[in-house]
py3Dmol code that shows the C-alpha trace and the ligand (Angstrom):
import py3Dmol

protein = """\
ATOM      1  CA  UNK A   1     -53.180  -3.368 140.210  1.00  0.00           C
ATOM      2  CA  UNK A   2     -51.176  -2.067 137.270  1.00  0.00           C
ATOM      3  CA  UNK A   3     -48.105  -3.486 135.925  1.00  0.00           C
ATOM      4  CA  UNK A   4     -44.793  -1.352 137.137  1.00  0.00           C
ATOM      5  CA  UNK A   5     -43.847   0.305 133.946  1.00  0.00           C
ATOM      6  CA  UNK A   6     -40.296  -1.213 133.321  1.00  0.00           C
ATOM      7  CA  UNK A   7     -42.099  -4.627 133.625  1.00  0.00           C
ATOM      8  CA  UNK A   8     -44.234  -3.750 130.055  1.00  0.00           C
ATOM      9  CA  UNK A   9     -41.100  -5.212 128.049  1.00  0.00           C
ATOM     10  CA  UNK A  10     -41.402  -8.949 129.907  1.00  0.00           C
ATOM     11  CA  UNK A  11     -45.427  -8.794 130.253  1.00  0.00           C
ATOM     12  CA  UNK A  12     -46.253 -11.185 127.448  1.00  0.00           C
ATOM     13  CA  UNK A  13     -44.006 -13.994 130.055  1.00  0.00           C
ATOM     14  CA  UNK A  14     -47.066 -13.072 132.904  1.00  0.00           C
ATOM     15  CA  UNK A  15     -48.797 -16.546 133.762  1.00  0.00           C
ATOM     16  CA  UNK A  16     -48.033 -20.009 133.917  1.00  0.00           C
ATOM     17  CA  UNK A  17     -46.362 -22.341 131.142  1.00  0.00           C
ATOM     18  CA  UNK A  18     -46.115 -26.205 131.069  1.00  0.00           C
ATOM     19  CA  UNK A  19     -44.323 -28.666 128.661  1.00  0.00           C
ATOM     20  CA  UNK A  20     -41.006 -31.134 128.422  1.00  0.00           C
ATOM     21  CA  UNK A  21     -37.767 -30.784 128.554  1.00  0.00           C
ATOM     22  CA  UNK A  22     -34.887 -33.137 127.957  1.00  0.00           C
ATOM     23  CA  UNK A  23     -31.471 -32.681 130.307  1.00  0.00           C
ATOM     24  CA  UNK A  24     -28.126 -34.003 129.482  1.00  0.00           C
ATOM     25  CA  UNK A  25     -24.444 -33.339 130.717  1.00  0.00           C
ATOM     26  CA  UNK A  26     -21.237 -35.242 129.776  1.00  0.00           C
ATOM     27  CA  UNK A  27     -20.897 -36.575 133.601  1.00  0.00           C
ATOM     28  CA  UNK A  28     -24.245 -38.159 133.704  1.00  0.00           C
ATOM     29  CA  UNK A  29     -27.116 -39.879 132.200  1.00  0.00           C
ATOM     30  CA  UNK A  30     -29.672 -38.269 129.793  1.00  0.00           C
ATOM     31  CA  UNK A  31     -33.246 -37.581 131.085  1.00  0.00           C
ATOM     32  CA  UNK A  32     -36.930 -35.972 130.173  1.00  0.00           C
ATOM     33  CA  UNK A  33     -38.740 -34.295 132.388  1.00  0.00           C
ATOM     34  CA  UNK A  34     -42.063 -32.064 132.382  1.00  0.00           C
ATOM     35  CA  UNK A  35     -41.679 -28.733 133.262  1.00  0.00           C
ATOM     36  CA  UNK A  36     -43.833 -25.914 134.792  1.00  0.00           C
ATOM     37  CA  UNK A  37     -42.716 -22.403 135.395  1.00  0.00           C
ATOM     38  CA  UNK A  38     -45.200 -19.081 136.465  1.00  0.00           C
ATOM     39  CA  UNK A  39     -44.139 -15.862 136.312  1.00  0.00           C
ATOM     40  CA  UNK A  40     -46.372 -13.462 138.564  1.00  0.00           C
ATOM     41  CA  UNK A  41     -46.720  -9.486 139.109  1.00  0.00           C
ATOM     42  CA  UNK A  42     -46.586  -9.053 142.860  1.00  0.00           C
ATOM     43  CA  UNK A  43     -47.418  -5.413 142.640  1.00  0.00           C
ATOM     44  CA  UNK A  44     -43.621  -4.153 142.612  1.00  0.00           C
ATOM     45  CA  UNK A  45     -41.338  -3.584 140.097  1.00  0.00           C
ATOM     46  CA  UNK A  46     -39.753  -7.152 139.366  1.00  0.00           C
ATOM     47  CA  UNK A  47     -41.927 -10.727 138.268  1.00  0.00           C
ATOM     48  CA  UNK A  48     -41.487 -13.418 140.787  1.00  0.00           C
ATOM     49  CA  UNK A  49     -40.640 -16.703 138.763  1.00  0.00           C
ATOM     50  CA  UNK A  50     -41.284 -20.364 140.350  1.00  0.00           C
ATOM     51  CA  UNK A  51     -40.447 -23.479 138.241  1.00  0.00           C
ATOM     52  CA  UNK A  52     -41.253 -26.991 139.264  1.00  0.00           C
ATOM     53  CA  UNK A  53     -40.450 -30.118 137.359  1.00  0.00           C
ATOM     54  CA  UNK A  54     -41.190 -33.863 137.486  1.00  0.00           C
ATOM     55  CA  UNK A  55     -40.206 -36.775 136.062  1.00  0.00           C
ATOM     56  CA  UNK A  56     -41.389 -39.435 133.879  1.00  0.00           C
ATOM     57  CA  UNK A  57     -43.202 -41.011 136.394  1.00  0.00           C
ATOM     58  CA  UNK A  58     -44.448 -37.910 138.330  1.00  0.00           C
ATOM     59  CA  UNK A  59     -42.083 -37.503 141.136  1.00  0.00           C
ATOM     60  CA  UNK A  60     -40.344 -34.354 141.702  1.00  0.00           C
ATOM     61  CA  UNK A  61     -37.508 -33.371 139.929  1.00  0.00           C
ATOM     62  CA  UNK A  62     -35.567 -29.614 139.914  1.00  0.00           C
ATOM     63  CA  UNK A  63     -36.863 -26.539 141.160  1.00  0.00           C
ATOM     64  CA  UNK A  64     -36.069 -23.034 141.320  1.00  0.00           C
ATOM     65  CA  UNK A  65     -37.048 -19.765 142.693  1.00  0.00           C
ATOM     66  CA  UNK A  66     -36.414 -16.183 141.316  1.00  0.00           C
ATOM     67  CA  UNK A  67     -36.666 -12.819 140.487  1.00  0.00           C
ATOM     68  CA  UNK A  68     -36.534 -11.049 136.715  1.00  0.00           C
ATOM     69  CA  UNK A  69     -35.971  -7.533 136.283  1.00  0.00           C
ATOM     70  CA  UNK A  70     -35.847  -5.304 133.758  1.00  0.00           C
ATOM     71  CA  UNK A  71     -33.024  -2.492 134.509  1.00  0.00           C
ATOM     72  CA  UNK A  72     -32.963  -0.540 131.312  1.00  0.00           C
ATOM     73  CA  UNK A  73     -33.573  -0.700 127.890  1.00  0.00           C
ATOM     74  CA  UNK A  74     -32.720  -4.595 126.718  1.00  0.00           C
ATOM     75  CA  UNK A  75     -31.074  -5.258 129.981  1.00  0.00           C
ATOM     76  CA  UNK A  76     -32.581  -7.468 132.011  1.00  0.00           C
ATOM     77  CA  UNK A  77     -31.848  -8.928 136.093  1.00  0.00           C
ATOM     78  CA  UNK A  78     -32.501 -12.510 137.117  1.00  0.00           C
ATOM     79  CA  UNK A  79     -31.494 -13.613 140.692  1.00  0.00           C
ATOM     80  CA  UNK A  80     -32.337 -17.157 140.986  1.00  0.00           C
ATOM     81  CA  UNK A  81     -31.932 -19.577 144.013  1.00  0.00           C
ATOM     82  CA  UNK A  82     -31.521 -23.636 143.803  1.00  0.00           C
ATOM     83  CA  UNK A  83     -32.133 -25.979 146.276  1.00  0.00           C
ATOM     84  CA  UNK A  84     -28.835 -27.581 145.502  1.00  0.00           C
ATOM     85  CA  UNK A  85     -27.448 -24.920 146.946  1.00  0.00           C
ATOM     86  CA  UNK A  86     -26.647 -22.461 144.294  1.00  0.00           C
ATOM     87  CA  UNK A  87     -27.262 -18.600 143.636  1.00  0.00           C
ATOM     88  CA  UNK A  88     -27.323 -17.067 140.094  1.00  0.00           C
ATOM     89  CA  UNK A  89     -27.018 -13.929 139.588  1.00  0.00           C
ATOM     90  CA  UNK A  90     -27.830 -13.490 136.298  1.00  0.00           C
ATOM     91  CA  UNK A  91     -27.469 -10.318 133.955  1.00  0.00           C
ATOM     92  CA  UNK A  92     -28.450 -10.222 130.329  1.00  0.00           C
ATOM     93  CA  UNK A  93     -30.363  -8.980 127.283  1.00  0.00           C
ATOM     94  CA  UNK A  94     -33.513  -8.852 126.226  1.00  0.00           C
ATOM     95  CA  UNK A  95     -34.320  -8.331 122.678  1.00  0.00           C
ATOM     96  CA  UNK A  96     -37.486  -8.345 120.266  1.00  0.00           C
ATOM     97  CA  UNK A  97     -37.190 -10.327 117.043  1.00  0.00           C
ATOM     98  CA  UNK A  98     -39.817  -9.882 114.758  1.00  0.00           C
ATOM     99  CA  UNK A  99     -42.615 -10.911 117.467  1.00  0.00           C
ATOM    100  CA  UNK A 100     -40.528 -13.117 119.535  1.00  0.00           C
ATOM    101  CA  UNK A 101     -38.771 -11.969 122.553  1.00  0.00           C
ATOM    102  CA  UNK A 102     -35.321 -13.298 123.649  1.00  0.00           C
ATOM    103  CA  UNK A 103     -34.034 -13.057 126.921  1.00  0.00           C
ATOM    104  CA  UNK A 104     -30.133 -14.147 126.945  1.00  0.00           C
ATOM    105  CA  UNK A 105     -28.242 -14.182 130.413  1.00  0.00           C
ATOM    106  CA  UNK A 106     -25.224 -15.238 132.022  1.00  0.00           C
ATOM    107  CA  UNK A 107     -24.682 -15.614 135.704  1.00  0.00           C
ATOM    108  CA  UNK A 108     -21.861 -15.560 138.130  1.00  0.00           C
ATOM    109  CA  UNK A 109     -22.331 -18.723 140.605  1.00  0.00           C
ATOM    110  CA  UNK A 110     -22.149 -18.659 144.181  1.00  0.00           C
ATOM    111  CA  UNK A 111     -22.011 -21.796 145.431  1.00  0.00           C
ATOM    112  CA  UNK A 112     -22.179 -23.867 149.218  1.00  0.00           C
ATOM    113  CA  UNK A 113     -19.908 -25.632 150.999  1.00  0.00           C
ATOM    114  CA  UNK A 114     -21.583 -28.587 150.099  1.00  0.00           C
ATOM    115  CA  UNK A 115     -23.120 -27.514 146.487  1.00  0.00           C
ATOM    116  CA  UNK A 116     -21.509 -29.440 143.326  1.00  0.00           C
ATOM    117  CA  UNK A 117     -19.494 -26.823 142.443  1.00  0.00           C
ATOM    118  CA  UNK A 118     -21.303 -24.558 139.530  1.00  0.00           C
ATOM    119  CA  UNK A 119     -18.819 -22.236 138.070  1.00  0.00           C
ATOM    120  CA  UNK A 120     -21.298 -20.374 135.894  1.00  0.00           C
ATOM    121  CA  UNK A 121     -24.542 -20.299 133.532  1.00  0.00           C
ATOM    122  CA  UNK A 122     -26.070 -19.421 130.445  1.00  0.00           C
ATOM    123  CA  UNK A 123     -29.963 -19.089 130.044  1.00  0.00           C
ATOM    124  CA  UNK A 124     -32.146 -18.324 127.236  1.00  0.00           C
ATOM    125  CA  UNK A 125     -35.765 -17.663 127.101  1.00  0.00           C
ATOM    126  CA  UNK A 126     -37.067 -17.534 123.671  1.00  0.00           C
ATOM    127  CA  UNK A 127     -41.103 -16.043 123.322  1.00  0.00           C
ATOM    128  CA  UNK A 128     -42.552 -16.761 120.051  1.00  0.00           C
ATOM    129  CA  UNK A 129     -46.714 -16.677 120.720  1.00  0.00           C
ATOM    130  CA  UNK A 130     -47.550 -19.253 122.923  1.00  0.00           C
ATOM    131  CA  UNK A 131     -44.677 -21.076 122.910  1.00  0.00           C
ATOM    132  CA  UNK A 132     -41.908 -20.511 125.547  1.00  0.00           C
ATOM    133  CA  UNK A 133     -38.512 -22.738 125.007  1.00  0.00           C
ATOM    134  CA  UNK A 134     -35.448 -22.521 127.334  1.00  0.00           C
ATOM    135  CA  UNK A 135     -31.958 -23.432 127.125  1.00  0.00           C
ATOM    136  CA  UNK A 136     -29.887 -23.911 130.219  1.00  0.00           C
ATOM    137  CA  UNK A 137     -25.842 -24.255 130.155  1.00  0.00           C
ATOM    138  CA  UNK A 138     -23.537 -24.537 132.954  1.00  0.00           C
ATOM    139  CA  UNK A 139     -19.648 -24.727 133.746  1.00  0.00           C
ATOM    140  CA  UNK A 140     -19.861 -26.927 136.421  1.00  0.00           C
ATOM    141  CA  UNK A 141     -18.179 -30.064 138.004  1.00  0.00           C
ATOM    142  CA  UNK A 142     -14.886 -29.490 135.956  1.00  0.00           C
ATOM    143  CA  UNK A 143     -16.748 -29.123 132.651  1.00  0.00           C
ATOM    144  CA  UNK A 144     -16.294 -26.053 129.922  1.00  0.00           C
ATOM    145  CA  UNK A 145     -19.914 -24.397 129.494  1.00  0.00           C
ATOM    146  CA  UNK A 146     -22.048 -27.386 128.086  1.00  0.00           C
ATOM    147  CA  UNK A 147     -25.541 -27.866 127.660  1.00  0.00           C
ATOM    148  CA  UNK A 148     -27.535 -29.055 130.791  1.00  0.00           C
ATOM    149  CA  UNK A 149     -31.227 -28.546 129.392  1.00  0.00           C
ATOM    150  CA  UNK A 150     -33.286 -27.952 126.838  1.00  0.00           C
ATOM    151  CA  UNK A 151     -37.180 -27.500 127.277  1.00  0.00           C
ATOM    152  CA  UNK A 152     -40.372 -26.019 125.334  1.00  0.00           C
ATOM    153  CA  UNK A 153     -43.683 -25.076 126.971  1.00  0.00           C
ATOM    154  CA  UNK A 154     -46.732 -23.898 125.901  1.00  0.00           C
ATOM    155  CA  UNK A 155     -49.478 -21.219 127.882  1.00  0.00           C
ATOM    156  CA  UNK A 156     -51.190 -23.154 130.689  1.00  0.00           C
TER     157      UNK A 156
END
"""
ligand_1 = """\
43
HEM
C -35.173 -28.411 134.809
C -34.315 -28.278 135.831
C -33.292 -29.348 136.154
C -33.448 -30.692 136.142
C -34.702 -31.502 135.804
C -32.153 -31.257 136.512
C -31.897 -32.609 136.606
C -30.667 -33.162 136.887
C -30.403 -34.579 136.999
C -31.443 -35.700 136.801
C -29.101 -34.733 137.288
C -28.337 -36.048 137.485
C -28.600 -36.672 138.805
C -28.247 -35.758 139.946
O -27.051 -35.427 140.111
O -29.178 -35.315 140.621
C -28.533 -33.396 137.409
C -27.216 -33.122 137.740
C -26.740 -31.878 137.966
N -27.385 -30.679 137.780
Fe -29.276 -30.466 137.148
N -31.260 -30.246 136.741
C -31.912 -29.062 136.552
C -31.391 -27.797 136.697
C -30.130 -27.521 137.145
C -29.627 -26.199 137.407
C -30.420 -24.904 137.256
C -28.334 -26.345 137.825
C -27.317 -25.313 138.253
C -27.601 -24.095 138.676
C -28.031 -27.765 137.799
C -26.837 -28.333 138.153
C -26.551 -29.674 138.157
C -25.277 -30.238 138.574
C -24.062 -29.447 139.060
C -25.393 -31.613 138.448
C -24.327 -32.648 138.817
C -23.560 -33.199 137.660
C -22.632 -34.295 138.157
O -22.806 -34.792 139.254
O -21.704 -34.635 137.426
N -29.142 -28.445 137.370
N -29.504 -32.453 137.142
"""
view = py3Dmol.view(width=600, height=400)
view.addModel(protein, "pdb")
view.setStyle({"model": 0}, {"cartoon": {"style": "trace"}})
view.addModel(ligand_1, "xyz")
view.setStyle({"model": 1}, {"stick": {}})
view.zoomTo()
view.show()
């Protein structure tokens, strides 16, 4: 099965990274948590990403579904889904620096009736060899755009 041609730009992000992460926000407690994320060619033109996470002590934390898609030169698609009752649609960049590759997006938030309210978010995913590190903002819960986490993996 051969990659869909728009994909060839996000191909290096194909497989399955692991690492940590550390979370903060200014209406609750810092925490760590290990972090696993694949991103898969299903044969059409978008990847299908899955991220899990666990704590300290190996329970489940966070996790997310999605789908990335590049939609022209440097722009890229991600339409993610939380359990917590959120839906980012997230639009962005993607850029080549020397041989890493940035992906910067912001998202418009919809939110459920019973979601903590999520007003919007800010994700970068930075791709420097085998090394893949993330930064996640929100505007959320009466807060300006603040960092929520911060997390480096490497190839799995
Ligand atoms: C690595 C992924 C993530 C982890 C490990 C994580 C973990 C946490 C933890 C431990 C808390 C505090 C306890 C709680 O309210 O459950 C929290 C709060 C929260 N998180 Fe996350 N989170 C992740 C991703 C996200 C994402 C993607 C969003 C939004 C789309 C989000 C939105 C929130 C909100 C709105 C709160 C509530 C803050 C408050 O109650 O003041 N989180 N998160």
């Amino acid at each position: 099965m051969s990659l869909a041609p728009n994909l060839a730009p996000v191909s290096p992000l194909l497989g399955t990274w692991r690492g940590e992460g550390s979370g903060y926000y200014p209406t609750i407690d810092d925490f760590s948590y290990t972090e696993e994320v694949t991103f898969t060619d299903v044969g059409k033109p978008f990847l299908l990403y899955v991220q899990r996470t666990w704590g300290p002590d190996g329970s489940p934390m966070h996790t997310e579904t999605g789908y990335l898609r590049v939609v022209g030169p440097g722009a890229v698609e991600f339409v993610l889904s939380q359990p917590t009752g959120q839906a980012e649609l997230a639009e962005g960049t993607l850029t080549a620096e020397g041989d890493t590759l940035v992906i910067e997006l912001e998202a418009r938030v919809l939110n459920t009736a019973t979601a903590k309210h999520v007003e919007n978010t800010r994700r970068t995913y930075r791709l420097a060899g085998d090394t893949l590190t993330t930064a996640f903002d929100m505007a959320a819960v009466g807060q300006e755009m603040t960092r929520h986490l911060d997390s480096r993996m490497r190839r799995a």
